[in-house]
Every structure is written in C-alpha cells, then in structure tokens.
C-alpha positions as CSV (number, residue, x, y, z in Angstrom):
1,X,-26.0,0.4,-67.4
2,X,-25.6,-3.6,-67.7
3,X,-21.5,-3.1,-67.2
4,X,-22.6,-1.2,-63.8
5,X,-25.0,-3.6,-62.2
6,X,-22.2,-6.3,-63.7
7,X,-20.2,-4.6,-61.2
8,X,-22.2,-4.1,-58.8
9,X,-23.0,-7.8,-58.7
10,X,-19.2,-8.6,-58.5
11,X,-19.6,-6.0,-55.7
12,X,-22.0,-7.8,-54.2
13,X,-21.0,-11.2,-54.0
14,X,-17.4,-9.8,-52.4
15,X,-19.1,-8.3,-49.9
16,X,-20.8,-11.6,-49.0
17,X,-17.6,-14.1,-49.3
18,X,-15.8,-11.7,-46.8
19,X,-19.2,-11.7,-44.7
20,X,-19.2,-15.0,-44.7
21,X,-15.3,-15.2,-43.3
22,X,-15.9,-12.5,-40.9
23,X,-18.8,-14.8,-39.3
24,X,-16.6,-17.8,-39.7
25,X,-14.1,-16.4,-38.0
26,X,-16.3,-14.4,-35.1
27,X,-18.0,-18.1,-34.7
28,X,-13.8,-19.4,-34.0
29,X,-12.9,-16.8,-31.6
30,X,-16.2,-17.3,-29.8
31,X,-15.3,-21.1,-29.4
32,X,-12.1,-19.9,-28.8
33,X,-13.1,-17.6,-26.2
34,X,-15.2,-20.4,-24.5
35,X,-12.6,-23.1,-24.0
36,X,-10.4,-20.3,-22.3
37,X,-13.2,-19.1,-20.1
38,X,-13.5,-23.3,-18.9
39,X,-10.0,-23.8,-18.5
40,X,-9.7,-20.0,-16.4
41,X,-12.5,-21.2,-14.4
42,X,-11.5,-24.9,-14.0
43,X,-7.8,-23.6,-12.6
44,X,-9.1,-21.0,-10.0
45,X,-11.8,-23.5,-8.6
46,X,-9.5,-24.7,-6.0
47,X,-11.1,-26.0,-2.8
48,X,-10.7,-25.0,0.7
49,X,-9.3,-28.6,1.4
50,X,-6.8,-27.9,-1.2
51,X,-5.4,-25.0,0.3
52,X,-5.4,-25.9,4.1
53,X,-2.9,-27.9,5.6
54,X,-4.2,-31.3,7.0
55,X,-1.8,-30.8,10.5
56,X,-3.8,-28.6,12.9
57,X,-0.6,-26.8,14.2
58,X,0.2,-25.9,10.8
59,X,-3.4,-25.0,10.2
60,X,-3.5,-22.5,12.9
61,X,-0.1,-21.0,11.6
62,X,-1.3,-20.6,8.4
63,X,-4.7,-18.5,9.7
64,X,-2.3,-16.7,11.8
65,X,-0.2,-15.4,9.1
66,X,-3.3,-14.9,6.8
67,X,-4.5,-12.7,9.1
68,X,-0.9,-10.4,9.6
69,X,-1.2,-10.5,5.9
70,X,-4.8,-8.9,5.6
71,X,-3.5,-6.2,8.8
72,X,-0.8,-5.5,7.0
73,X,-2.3,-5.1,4.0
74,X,-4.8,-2.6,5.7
75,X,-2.0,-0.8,7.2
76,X,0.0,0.1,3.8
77,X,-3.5,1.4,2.7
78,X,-4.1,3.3,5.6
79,X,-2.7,6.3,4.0
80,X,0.7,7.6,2.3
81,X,2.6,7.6,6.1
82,X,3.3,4.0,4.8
83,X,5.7,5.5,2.7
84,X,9.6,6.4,2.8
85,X,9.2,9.5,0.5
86,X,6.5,11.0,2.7
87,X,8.6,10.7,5.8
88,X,11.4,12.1,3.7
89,X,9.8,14.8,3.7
90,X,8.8,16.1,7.2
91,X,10.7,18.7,8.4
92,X,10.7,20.8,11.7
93,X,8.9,24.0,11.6
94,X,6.3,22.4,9.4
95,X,2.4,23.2,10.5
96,X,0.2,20.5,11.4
97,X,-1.6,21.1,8.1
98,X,1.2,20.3,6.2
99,X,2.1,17.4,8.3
100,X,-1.0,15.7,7.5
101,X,-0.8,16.8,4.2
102,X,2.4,14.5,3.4
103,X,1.7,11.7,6.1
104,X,-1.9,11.6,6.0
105,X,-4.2,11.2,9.0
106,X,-2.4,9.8,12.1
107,X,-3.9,6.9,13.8
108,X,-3.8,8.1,17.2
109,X,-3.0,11.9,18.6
110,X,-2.1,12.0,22.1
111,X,-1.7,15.1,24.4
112,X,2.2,15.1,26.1
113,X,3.0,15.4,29.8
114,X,6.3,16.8,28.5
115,X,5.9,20.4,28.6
116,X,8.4,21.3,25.1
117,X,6.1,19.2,23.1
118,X,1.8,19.3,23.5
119,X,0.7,16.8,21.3
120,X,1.9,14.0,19.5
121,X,0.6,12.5,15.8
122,X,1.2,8.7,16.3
123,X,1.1,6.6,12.8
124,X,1.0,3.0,13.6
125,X,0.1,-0.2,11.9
126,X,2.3,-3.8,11.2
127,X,3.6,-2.6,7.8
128,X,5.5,-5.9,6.9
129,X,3.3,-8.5,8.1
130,X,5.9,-9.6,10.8
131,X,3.3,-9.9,13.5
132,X,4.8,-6.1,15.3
133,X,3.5,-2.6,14.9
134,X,5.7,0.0,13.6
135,X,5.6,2.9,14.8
136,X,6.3,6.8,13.9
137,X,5.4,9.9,15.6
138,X,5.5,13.4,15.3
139,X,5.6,15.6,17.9
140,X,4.3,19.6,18.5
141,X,4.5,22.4,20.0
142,X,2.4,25.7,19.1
143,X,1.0,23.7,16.1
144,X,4.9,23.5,14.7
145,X,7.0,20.5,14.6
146,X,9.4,20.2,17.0
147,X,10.6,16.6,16.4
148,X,9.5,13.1,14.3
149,X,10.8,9.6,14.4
150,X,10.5,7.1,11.3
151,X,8.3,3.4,11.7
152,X,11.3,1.6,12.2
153,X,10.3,-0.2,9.1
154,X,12.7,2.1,7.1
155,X,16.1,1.7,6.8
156,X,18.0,5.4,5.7
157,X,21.2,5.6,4.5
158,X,23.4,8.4,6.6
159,X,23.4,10.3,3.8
160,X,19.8,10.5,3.0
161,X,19.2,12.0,7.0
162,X,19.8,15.4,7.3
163,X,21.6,16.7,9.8
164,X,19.5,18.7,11.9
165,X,17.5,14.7,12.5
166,X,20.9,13.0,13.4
167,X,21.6,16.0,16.0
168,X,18.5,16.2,17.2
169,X,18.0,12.4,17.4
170,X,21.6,12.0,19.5
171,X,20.5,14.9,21.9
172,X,17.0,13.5,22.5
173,X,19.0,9.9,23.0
174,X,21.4,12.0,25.4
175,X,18.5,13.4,27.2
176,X,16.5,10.4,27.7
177,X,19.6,8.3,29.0
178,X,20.2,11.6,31.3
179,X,16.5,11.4,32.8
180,X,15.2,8.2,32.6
181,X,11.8,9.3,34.3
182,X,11.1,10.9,31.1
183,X,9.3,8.5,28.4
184,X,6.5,10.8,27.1
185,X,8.0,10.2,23.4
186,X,8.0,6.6,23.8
C-alpha cells in the first residue's frame, strides 16, 4: 500500500510541474496574444487625413473613383449575369425560366416595338469600375430566346462562340445597317 501512494505522490507532483508549465505557458501566449492585438490595432488606425489627398482636384478624383469602385462592386454582386460562364451558357430556344436560372434576375425588362422579338431581359451594371455600364440583353419571343448579346466586358475567343451566335450576330449586323430606323435591340 505505501509503494502505491509512493506512486501516486510521484503521480501527483508530475501532474503539478506540467500544470504549472501549461499555465506558464497559457500566461505567454496571452501576452503574446496582446502585443499582436496592439500592434493589429495600432497599423489599421489610419486617419481620414492620412488617406485623402491634400489637392482638392485630386480629392474629388479620388471620391469619384471610390464611388465606381463601391457601383462596381454592387454590380459583380448583383447576381451570376456578372459572369462569363453564365453567358456561355445561354442558348436560343432556352425558356425564360432557364434564362434566369443561369443569368439571374435582369435589371431591367422592356417590352419591344419590334414585332420578331416581345420583350427583352436587360442586365446592366459598370462591371469594371471604368465609370461605363455594360450592357447584355436577351431577347424573346413566345417565352423562347430568340437572340442575346454579351456586356461587352467579355472578350471570347472565336472559338469559344458557337456558330449559330457569329451567324446570327452578322445577320442582325446586316439587318440593322439595312434598316437603320430599326434600333429596338439597342
């Protein structure tokens, strides 16, 4: 029985030493922790004055682009239509359903005065903070899509078009240059 609470003594007083560290060490990190906090906080306090320009031209420029910046930035949020993959994916025949399903949520529809198409699903919003809306549409008839233009934003390869949009595209092109009057896809 004495050999056992020997033991358990030697137990004991292990347990304590490594308590001991553990709290000695927990007591470092907190420091640690501390000093990191101060120096985070001391870095990110940066005052307005700071940060503005003293020149009042370059004041106003620097509010101006701010405020492309937060547009733009409301714009790419606005919904996947922001993105290249989603356009990639329109195709003509699809339902309005599933137009909305890949683009989102236009930001505009508009009835046409053209009679092959009766309404159009504008998507609009500055998209690279350049100060200028980009623009892409699809248009309908009988609920189907008849034809779709790409914001401008994105650049496709030949390749990557397929080849009812590049034949379609040069016919509408053809057909606007043949009747100017005609701007209802504009």
């Amino acid at each position: 029985m004495e050999k056992r609470i020997t033991l358990l003594e030697k137990e004991n007083d292990l347990l304590e030493r490594q308590v001991s560290e553990l709290s000695k060490a927990k007591e470092e990190l907190a420091a640690e922790v501390a000093g990191i906090k101060e120096d985070v906080k001391r870095k990110t306090m940066v005052s307005l004055s700071e940060i503005l320009p003293e020149d009042e031209g370059e004041k106003k420029s620097f509010f101006q682009t701010f405020r492309r910046e937060m547009r733009s930035e409301g714009a790419r949020s606005s919904g996947p239509w922001t993105t290249q993959a989603s356009w990639n994916s329109i195709r003509k025949r699809m339902t309005t359903f599933e137009v909305r399903k890949a683009l989102g949520n236009p930001t505009r529809i508009k009835q046409s005065a053209n009679p092959a198409v009766e309404y159009v699903y504008l998507y609009e919003g500055d998209l690279d903070a350049d100060g200028k809306k980009e623009s892409g549409y699809v248009n309908f008839k009988e609920k189907r899509v008849v034809y779709f233009q790409y914001p401008h934003r994105f650049q496709f390869e030949e390749s990557s078009v397929p080849a009812e949009r590049s034949w379609l595209s040069a016919k509408i092109a053809m057909k606007k240059l043949a009747n100017p009057i005609d701007r209802t896809l504009e």
